[in-house]
C-alpha positions in Angstrom: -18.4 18.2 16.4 -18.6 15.5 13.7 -15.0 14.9 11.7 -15.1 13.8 8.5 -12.7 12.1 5.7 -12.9 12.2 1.6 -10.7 12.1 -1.3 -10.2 14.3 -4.7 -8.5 13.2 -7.5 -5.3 14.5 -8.0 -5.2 17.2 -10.2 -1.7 15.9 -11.3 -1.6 12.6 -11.6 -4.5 10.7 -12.9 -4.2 7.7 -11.3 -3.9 9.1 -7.8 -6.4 10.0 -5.2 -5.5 12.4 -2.1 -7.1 11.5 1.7 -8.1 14.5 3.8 -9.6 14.9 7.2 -11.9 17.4 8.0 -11.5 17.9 12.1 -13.3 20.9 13.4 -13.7 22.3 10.5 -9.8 22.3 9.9 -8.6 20.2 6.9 -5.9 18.2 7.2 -4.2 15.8 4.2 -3.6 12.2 5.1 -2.0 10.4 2.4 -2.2 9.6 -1.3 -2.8 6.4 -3.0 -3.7 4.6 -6.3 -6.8 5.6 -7.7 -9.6 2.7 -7.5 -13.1 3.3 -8.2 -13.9 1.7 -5.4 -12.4 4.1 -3.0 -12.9 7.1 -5.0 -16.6 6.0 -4.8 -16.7 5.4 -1.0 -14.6 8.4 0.0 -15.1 11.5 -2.8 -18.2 12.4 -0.4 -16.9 13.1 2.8 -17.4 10.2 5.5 -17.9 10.2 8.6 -14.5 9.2 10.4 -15.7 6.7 12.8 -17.4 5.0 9.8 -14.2 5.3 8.0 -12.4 3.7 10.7 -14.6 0.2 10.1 -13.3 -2.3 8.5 -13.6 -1.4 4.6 -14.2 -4.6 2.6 -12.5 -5.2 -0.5 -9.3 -5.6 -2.3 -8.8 -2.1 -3.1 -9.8 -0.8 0.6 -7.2 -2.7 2.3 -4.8 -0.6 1.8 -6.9 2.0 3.0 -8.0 0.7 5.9 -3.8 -0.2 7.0 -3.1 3.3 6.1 -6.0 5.6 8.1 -5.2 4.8 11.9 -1.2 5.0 10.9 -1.7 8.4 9.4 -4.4 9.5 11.8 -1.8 9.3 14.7 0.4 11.3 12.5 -1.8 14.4 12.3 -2.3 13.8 16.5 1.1 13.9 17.2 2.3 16.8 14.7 -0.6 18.6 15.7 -1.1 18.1 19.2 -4.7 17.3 18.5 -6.5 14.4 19.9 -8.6 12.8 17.2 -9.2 9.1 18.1 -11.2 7.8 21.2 -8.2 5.6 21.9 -6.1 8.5 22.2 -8.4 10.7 24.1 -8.6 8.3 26.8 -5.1 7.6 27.2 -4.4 11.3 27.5 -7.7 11.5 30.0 -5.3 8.6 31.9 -2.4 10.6 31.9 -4.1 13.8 33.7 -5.7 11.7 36.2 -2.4 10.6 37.2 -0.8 14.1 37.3 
């Protein structure tokens, strides 16, 4: 199953864009931040995640790219979903060692 992230504008604010994650077929939000036209342009399609997890250049990406894996990990723990590979195998570690 592919997993997916894209903004909208916020309805709002104007100058605000909203992050979501699509995850089998279950949307979750991420976070909010400053609208750019750079990000709204990258992101108001949805994106595949592991492409959204490269390395975004430019200026107004940055903080985008500090604020995905943070918020990512978020949604795992609250959830009790495992979304990044990282994760996955270092809950595959822990059952092998049960």
């Amino acid at each position: 199953m592919k997993n997916y992230v894209y903004c909208t504008k916020d309805p709002n604010h104007g100058n605000l864009i909203n992050f979501y994650l699509i995850y089998e077929n279950q949307t979750y939000y991420l976070f909010t931040q400053h609208y750019s036209n750079t990000a709204y342009d990258r992101f108001k399609n949805p994106v595949l995640l592991d492409t959204a997890l490269k390395y975004q250049r430019g200026l107004q990406l940055e903080s985008f790219n500090k604020k995905l894996p943070k918020y990512l990990k978020y949604i795992e723990d609250c959830e009790g979903i495992v979304i990044l590979k990282k994760s996955r195998k270092k809950a595959d570690r822990y059952k092998a060692c049960a």
